[in-house]
N, CA, C and O atoms as CSV, one atom per row, in Angstrom:
chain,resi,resn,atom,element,x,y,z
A,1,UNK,N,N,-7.539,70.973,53.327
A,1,UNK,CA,C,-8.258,69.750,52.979
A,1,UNK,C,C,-8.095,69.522,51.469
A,1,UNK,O,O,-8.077,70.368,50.574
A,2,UNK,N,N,-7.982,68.201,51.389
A,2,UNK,CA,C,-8.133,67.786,49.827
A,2,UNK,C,C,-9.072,68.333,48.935
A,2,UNK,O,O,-10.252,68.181,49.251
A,3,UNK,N,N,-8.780,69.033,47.723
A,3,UNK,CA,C,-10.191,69.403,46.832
A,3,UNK,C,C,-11.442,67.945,46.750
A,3,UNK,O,O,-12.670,67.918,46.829
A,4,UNK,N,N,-10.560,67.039,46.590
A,4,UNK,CA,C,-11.526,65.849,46.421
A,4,UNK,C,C,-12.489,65.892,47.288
A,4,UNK,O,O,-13.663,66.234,47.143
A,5,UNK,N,N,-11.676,65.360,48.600
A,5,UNK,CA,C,-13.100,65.439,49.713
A,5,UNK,C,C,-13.651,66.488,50.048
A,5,UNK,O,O,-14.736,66.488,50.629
A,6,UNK,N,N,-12.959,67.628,49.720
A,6,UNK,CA,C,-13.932,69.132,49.970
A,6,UNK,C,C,-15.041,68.752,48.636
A,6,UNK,O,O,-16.165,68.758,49.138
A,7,UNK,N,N,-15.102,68.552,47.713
A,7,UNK,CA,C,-16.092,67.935,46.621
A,7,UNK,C,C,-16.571,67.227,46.929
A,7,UNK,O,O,-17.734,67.630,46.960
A,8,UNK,N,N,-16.530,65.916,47.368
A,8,UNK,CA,C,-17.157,65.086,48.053
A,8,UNK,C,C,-18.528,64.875,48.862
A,8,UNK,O,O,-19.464,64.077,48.902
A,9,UNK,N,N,-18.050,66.189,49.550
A,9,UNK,CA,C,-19.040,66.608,51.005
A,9,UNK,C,C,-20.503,67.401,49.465
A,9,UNK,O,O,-21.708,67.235,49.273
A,10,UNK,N,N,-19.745,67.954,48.997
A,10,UNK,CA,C,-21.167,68.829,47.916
A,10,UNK,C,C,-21.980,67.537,47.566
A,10,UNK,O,O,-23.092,67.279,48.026
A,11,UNK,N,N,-21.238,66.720,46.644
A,11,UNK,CA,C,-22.083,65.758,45.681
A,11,UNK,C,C,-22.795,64.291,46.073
A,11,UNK,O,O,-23.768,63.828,45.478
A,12,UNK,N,N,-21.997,63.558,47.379
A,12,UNK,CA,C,-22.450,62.587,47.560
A,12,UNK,C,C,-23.951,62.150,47.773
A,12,UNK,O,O,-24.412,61.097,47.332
A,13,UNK,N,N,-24.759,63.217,48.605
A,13,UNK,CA,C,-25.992,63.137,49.485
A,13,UNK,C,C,-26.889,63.417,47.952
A,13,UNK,O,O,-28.067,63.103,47.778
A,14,UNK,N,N,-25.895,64.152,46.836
A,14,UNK,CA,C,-27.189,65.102,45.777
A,14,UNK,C,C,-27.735,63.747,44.980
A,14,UNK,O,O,-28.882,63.756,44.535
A,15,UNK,N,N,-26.842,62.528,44.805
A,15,UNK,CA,C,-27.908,61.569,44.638
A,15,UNK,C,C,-27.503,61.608,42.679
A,15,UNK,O,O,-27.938,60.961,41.727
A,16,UNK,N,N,-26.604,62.581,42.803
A,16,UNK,CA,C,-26.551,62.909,41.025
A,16,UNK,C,C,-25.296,61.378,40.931
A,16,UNK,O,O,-24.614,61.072,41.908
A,17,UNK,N,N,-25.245,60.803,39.924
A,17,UNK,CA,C,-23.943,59.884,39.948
A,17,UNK,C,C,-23.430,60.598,38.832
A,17,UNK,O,O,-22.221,60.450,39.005
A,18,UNK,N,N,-23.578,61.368,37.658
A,18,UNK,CA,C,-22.405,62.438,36.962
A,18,UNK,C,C,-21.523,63.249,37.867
A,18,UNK,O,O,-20.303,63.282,37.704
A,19,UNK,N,N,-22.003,63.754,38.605
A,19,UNK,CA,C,-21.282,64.581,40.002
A,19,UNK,C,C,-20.014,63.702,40.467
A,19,UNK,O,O,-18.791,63.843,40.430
A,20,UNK,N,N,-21.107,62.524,41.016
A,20,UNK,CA,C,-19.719,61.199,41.984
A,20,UNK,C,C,-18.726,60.862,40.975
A,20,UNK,O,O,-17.571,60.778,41.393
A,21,UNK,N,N,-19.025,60.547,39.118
A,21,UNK,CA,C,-18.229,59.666,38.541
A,21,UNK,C,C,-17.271,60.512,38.380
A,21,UNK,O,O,-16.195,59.927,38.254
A,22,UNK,N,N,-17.191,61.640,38.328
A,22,UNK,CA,C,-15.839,62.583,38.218
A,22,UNK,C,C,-15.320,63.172,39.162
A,22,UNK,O,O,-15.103,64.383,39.153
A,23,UNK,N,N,-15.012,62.307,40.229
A,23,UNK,CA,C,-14.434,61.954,41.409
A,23,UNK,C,C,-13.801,60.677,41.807
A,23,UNK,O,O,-12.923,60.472,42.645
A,24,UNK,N,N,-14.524,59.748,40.919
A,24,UNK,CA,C,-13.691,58.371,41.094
A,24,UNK,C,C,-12.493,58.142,39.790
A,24,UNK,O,O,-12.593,58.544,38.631
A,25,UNK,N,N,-11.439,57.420,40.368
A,25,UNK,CA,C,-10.693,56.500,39.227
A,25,UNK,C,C,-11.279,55.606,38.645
A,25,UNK,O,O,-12.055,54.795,39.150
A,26,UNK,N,N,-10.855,55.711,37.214
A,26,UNK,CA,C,-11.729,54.664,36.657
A,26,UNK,C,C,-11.564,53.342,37.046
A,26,UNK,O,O,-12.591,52.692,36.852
A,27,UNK,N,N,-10.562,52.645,37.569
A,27,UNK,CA,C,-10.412,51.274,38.305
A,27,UNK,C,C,-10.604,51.584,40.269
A,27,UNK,O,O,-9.792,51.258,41.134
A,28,UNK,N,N,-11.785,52.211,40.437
A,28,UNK,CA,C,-12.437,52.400,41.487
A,28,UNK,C,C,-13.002,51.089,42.393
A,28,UNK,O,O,-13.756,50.217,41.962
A,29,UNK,N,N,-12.639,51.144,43.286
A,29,UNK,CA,C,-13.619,49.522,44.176
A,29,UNK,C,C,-13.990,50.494,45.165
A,29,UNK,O,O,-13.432,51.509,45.580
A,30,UNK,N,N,-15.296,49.808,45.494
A,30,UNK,CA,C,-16.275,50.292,46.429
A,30,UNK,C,C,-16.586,48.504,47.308
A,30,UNK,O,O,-16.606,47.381,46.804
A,31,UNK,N,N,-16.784,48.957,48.751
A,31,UNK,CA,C,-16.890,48.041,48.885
A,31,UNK,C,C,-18.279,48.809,50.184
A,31,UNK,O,O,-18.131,49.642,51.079
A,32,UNK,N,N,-19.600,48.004,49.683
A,32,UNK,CA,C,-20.838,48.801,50.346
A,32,UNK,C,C,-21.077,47.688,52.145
A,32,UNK,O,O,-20.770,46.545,52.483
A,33,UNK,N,N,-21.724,48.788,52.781
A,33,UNK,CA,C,-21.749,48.118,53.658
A,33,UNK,C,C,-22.850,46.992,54.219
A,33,UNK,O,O,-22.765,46.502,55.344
A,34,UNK,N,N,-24.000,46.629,53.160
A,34,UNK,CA,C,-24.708,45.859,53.328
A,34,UNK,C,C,-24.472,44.155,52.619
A,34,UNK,O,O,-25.206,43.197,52.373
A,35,UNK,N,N,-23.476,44.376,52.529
A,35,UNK,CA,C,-23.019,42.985,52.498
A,35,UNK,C,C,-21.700,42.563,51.671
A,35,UNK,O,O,-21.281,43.237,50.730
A,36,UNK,N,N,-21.188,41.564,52.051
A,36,UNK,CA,C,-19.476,41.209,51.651
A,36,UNK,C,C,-18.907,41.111,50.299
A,36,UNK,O,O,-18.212,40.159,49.942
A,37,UNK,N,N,-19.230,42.162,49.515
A,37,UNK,CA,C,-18.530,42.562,48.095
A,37,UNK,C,C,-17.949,43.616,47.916
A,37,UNK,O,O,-17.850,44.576,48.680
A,38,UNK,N,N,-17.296,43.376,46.269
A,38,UNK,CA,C,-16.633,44.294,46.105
A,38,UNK,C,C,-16.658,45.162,44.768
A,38,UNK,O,O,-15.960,44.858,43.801
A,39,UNK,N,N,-17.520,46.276,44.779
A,39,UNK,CA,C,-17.570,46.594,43.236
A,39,UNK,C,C,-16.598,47.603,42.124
A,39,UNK,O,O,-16.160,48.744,42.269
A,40,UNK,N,N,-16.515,46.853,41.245
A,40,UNK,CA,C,-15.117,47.801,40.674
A,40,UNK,C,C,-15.683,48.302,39.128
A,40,UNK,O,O,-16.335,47.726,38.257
A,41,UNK,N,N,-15.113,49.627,39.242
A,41,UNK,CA,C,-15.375,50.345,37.817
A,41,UNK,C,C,-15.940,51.501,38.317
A,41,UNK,O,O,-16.706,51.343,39.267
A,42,UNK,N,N,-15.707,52.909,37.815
A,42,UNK,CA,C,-16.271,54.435,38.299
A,42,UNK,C,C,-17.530,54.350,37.653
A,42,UNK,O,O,-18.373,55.049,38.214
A,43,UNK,N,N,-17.964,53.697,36.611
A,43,UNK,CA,C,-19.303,53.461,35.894
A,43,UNK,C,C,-20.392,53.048,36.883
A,43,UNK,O,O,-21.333,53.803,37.128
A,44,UNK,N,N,-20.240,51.659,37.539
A,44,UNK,CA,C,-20.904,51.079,38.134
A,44,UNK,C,C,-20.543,51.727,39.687
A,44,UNK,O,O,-21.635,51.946,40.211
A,45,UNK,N,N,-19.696,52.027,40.407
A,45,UNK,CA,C,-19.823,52.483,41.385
A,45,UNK,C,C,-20.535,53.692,41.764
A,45,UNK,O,O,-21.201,53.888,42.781
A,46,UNK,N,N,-20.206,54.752,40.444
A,46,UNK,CA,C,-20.948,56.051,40.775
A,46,UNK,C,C,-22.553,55.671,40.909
A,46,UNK,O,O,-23.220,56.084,41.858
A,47,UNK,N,N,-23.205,54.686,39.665
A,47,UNK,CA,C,-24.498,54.530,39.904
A,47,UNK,C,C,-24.869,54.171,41.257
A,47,UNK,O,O,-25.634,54.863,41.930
A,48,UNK,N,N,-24.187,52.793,41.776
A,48,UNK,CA,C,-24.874,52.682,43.628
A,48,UNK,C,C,-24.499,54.118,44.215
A,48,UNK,O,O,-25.443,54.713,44.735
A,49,UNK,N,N,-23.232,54.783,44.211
A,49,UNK,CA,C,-23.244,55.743,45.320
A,49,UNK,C,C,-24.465,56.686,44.617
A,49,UNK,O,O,-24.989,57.458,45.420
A,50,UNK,N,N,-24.828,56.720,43.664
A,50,UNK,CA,C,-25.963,57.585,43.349
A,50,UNK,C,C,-27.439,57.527,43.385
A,50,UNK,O,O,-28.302,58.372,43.145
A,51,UNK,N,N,-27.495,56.042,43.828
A,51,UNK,CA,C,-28.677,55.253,44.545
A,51,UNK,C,C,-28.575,55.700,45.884
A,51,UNK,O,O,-29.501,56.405,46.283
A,52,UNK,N,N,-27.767,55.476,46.565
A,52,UNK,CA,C,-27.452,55.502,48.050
A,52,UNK,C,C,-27.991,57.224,48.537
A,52,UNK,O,O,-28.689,57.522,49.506
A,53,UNK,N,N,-27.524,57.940,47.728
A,53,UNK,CA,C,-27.961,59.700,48.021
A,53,UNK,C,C,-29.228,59.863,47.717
A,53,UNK,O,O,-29.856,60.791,48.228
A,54,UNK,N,N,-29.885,58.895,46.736
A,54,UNK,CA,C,-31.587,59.075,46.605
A,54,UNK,C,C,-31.893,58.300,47.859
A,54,UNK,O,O,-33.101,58.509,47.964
A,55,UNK,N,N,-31.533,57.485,48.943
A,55,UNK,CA,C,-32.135,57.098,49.829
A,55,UNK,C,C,-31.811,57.836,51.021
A,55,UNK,O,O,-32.735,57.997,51.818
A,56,UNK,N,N,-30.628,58.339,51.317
A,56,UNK,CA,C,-30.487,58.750,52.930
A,56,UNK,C,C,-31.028,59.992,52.766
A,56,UNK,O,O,-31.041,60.673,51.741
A,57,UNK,N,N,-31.516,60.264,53.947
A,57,UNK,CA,C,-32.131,61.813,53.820
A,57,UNK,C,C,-31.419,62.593,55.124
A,57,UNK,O,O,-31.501,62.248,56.303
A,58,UNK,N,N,-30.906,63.413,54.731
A,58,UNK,CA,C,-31.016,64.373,56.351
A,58,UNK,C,C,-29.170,64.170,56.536
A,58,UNK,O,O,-28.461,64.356,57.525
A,59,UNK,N,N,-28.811,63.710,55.107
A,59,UNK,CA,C,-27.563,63.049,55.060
A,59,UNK,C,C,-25.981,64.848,55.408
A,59,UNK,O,O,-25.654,65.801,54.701
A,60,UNK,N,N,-25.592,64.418,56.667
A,60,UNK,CA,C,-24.275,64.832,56.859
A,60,UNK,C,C,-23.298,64.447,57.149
A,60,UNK,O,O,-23.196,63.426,57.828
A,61,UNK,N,N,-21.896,65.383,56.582
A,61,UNK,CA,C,-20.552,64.564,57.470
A,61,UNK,C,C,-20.845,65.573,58.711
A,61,UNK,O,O,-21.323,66.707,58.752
A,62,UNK,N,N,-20.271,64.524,59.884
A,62,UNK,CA,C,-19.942,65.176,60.983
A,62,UNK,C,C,-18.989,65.650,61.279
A,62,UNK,O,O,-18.992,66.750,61.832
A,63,UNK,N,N,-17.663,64.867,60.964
A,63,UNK,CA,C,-16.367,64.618,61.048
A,63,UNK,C,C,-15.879,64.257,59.794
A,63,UNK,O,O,-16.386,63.443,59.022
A,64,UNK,N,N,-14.595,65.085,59.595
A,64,UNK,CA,C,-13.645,64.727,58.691
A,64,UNK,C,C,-12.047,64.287,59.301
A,64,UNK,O,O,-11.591,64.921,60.252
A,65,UNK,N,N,-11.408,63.376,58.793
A,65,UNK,CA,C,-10.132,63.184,59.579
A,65,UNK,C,C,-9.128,62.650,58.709
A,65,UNK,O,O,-9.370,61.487,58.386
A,66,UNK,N,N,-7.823,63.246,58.109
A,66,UNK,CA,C,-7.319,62.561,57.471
A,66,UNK,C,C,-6.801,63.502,56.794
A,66,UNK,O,O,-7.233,64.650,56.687
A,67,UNK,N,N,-5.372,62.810,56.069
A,67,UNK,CA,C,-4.248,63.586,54.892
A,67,UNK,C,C,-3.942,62.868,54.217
A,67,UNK,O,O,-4.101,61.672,54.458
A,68,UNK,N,N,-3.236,63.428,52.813
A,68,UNK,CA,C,-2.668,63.002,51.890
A,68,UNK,C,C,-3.844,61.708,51.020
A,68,UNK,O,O,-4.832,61.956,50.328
A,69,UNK,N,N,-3.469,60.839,51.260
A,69,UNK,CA,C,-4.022,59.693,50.198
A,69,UNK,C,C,-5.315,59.491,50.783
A,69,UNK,O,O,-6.349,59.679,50.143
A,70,UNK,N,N,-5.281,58.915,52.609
A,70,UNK,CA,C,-6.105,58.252,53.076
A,70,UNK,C,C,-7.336,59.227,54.518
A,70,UNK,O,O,-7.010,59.655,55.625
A,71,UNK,N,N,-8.557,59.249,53.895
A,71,UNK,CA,C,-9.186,60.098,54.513
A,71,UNK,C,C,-10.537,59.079,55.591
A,71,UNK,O,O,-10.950,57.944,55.353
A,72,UNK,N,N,-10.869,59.862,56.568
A,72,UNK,CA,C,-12.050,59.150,57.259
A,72,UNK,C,C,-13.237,60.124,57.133
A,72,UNK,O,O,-13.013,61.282,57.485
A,73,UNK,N,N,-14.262,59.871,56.757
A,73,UNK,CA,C,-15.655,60.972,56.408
A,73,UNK,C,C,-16.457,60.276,57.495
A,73,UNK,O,O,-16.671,59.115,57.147
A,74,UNK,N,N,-16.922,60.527,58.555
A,74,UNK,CA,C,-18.283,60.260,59.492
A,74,UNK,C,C,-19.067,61.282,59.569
A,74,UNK,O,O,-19.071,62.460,59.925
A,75,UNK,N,N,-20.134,59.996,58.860
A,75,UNK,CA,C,-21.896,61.129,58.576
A,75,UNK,C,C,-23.018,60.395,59.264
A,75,UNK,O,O,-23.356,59.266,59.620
A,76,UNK,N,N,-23.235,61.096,59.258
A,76,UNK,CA,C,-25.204,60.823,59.876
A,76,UNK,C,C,-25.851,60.514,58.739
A,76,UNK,O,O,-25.307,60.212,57.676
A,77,UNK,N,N,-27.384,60.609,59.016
A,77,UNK,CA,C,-28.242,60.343,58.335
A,77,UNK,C,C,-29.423,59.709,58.725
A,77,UNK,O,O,-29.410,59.184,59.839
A,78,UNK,N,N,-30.658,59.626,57.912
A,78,UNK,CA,C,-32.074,58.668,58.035
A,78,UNK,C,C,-32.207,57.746,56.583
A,78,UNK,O,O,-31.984,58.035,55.407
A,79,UNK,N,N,-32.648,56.586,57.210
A,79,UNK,CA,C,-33.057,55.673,56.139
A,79,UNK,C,C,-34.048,55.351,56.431
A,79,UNK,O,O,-34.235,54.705,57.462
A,80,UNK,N,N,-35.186,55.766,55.457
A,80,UNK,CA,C,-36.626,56.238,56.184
A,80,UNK,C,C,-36.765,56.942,57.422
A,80,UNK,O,O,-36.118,57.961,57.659
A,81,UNK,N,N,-37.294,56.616,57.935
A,81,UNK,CA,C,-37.403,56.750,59.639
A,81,UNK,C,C,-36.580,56.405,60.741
A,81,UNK,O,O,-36.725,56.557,61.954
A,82,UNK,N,N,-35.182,55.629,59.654
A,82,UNK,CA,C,-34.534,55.018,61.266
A,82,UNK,C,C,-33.062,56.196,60.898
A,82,UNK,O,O,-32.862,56.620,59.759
A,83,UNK,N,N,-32.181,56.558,62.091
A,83,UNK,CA,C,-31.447,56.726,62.100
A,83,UNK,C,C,-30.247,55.479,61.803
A,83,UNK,O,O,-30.338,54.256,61.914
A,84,UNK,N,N,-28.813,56.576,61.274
A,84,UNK,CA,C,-27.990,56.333,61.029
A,84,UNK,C,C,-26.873,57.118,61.567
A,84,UNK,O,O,-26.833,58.334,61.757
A,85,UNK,N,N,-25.495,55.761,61.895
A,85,UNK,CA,C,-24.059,56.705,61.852
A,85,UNK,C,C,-23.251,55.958,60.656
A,85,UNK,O,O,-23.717,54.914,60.200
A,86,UNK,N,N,-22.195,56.428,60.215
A,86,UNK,CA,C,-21.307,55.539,59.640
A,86,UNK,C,C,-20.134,56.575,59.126
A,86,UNK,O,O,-20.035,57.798,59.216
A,87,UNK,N,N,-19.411,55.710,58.634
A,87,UNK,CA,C,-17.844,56.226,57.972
A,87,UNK,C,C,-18.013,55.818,56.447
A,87,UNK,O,O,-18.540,54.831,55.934
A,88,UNK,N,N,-17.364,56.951,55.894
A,88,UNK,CA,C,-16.851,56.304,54.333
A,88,UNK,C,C,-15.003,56.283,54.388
A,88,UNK,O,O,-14.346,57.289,54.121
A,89,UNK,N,N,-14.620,55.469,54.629
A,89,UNK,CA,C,-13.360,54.968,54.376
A,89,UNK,C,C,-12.772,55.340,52.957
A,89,UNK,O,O,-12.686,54.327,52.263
A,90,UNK,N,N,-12.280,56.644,52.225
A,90,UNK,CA,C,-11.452,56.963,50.893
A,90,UNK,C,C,-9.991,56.445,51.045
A,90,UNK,O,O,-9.278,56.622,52.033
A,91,UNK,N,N,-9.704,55.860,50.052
A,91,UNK,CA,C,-8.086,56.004,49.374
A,91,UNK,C,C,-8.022,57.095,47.996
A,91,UNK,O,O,-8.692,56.996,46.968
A,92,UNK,N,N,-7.355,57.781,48.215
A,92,UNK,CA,C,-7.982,58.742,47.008
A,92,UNK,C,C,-5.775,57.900,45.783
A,92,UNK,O,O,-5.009,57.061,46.256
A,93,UNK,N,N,-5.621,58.555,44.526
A,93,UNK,CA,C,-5.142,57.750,43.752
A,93,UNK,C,C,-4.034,58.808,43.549
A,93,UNK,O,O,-4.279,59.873,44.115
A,94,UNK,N,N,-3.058,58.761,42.977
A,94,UNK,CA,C,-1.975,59.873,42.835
A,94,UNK,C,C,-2.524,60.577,42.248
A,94,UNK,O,O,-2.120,61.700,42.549
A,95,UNK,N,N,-3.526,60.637,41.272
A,95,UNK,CA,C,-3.936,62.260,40.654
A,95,UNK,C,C,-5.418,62.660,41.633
A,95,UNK,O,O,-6.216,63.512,41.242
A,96,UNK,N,N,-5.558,62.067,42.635
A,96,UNK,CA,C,-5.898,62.221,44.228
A,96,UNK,C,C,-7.665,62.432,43.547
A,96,UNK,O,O,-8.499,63.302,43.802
A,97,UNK,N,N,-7.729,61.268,42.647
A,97,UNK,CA,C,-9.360,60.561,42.718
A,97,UNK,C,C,-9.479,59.591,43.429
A,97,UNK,O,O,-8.518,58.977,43.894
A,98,UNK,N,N,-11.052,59.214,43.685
A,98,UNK,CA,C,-10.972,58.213,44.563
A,98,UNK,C,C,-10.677,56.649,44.051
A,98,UNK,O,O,-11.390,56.253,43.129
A,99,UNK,N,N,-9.730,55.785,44.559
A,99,UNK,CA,C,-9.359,54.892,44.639
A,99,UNK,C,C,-9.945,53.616,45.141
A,99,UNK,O,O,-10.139,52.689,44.354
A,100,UNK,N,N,-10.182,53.535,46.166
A,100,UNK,CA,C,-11.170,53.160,47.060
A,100,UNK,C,C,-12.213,53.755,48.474
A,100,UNK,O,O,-12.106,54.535,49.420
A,101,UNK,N,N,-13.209,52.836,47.896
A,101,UNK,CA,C,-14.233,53.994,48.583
A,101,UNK,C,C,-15.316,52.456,49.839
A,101,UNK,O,O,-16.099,51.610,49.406
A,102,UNK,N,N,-15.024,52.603,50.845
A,102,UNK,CA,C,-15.619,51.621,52.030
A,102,UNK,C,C,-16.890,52.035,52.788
A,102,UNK,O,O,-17.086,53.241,52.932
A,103,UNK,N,N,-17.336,51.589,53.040
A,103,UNK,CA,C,-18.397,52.080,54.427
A,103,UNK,C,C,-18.819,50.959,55.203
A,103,UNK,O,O,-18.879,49.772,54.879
A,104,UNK,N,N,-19.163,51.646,56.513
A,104,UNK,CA,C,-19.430,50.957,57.296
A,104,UNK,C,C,-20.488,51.955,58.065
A,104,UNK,O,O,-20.290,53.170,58.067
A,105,UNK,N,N,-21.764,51.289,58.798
A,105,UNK,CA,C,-22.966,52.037,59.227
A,105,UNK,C,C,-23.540,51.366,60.481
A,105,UNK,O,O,-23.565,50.184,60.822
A,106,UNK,N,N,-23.910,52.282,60.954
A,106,UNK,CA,C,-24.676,51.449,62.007
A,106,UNK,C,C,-25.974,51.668,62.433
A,106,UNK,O,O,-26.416,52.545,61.691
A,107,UNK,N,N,-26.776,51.358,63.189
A,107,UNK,CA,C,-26.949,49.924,63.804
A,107,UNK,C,C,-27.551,49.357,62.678
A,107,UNK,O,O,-27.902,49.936,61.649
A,108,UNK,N,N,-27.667,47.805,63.053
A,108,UNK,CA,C,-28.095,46.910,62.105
A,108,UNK,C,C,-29.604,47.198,61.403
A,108,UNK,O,O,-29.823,47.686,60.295
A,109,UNK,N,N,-30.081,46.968,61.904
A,109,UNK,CA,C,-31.912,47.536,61.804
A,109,UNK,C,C,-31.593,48.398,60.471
A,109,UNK,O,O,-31.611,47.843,59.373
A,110,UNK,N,N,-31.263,49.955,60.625
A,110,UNK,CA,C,-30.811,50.306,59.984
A,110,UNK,C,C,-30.084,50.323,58.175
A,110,UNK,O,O,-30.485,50.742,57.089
A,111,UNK,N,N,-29.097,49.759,58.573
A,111,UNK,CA,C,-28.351,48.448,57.647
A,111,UNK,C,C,-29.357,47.936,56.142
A,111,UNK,O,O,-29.498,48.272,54.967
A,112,UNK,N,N,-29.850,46.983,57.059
A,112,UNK,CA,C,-30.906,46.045,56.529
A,112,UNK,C,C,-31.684,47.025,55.950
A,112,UNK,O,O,-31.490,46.997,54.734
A,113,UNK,N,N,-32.583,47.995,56.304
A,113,UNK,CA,C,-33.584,48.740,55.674
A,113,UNK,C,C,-32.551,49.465,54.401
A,113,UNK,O,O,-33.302,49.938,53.548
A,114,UNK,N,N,-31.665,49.597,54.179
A,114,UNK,CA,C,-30.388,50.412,53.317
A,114,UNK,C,C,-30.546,49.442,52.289
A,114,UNK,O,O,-30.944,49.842,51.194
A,115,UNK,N,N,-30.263,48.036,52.482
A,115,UNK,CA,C,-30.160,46.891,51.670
A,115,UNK,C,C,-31.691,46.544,50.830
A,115,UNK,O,O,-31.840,46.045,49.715
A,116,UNK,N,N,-32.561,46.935,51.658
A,116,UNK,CA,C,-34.238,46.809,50.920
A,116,UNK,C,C,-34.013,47.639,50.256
A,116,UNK,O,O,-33.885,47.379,49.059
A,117,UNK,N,N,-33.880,48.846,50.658
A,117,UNK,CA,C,-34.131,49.824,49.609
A,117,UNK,C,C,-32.984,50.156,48.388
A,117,UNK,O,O,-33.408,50.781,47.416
A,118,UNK,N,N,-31.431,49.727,48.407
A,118,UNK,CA,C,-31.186,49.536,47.474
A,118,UNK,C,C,-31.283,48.765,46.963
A,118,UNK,O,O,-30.777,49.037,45.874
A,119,UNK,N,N,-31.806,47.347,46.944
A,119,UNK,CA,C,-32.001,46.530,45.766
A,119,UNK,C,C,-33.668,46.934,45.530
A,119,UNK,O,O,-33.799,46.891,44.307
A,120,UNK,N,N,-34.549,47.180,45.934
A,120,UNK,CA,C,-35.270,47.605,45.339
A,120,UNK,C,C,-35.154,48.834,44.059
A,120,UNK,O,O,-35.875,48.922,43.065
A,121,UNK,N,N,-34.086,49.655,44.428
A,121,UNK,CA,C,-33.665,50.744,43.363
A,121,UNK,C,C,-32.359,49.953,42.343
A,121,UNK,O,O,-32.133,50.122,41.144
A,122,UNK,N,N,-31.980,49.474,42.877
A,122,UNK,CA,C,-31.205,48.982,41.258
A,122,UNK,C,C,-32.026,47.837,40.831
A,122,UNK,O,O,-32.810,48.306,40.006
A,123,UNK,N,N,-32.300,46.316,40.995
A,123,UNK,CA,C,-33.146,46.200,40.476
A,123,UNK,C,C,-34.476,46.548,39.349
A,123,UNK,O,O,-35.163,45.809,38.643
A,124,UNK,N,N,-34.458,48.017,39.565
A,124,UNK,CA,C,-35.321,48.695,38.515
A,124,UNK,C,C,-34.664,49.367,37.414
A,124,UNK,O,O,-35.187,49.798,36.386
A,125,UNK,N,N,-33.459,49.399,37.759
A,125,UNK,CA,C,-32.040,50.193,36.965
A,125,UNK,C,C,-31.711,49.439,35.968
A,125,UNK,O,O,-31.075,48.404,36.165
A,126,UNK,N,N,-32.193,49.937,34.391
A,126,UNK,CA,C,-31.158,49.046,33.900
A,126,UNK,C,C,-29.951,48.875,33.740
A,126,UNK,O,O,-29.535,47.894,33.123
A,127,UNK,N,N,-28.959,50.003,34.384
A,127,UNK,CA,C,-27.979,49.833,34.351
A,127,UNK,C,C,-27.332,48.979,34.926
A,127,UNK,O,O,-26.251,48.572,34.500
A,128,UNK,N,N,-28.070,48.434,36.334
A,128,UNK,CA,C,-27.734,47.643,37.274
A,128,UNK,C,C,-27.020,46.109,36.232
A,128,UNK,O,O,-25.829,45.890,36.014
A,129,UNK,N,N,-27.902,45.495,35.890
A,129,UNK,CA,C,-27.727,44.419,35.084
A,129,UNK,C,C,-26.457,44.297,34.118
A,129,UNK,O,O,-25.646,43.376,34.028
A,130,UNK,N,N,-26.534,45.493,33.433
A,130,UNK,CA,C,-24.946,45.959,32.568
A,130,UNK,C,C,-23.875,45.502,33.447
A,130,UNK,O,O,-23.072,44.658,33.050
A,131,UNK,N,N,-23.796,46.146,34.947
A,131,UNK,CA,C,-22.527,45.868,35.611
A,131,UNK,C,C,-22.438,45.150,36.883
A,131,UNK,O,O,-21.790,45.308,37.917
A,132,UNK,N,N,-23.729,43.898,36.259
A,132,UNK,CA,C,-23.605,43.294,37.880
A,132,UNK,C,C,-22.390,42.366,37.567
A,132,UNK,O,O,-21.907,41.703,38.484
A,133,UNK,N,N,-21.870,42.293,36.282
A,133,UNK,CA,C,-20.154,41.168,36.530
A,133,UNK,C,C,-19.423,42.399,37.275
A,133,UNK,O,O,-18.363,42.039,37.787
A,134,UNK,N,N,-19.748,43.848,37.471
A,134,UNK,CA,C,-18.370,44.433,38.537
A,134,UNK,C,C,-18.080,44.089,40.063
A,134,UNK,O,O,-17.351,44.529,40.951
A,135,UNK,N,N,-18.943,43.162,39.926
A,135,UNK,CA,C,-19.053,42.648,41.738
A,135,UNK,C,C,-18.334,41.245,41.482
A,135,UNK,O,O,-18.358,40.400,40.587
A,136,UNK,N,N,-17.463,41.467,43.116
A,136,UNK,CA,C,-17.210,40.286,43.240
A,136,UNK,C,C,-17.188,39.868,44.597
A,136,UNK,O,O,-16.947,40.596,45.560
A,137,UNK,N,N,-17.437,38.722,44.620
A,137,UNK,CA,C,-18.121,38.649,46.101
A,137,UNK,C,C,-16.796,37.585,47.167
A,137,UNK,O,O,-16.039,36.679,46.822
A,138,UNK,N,N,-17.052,38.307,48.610
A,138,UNK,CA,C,-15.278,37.518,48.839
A,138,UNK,C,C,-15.585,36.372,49.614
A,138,UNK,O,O,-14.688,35.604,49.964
């Protein structure tokens, strides 16, 4: 397995974003699964994925699948009280950081409670504001 995603599996859930940002390329896009954007920069991405690990709890991969560049991560998890499944979709970069980073989750219910609770947590961030031009919406 890739060192990356063997790293990966340690830091994502810890909620630390110093951990995540030295794992991403610095021209990193994330594209989150609560709604149709796209955020670019290892600055601003590590902070949401480091929001996202202060909210899921109980957070595992189940499944790993994948070589070379392009990997599939399926994890579980709770957002509050509701369950979760989903994938993180990696492109990792020739010096095999992450490149692009996707997700997709399910069920909706779910979803939605992900989306309260991260804009309730960046919203309070001032960092949030610094890099809300890294979004772009399609």
């Amino acid at each position: 397995m890739h060192p990356t995603i063997q790293r990966i599996q340690e830091v994502i859930a810890s909620g630390d974003d110093t951990l995540i940002e030295g794992l991403l390329a610095e021209d990193v896009t994330f594209l989150p699964p609560t709604y149709w954007a796209t955020w670019t920069g290892r600055e601003p991405v590590a902070m949401l994925l480091g929001h996202v690990g202060k909210i899921f709890t109980e957070f595992r991969y189940r499944r790993i699948l994948g070589e070379g560049k392009d990997w599939i991560l399926e994890f579980q998890c709770k957002v509050g009280d509701l369950d979760a499944v989903g994938v993180d979709l990696l492109t990792l970069d020739d010096d095999g950081l992450i490149q692009k980073f996707e997700v997709a989750i399910r069920p909706y219910k779910t979803v939605k409670a992900l989306r309260e609770a991260m804009n309730a947590r960046v919203m309070s961030d001032p960092r949030f504001l610094k890099h809300k031009d890294a979004v772009t919406r399609g």
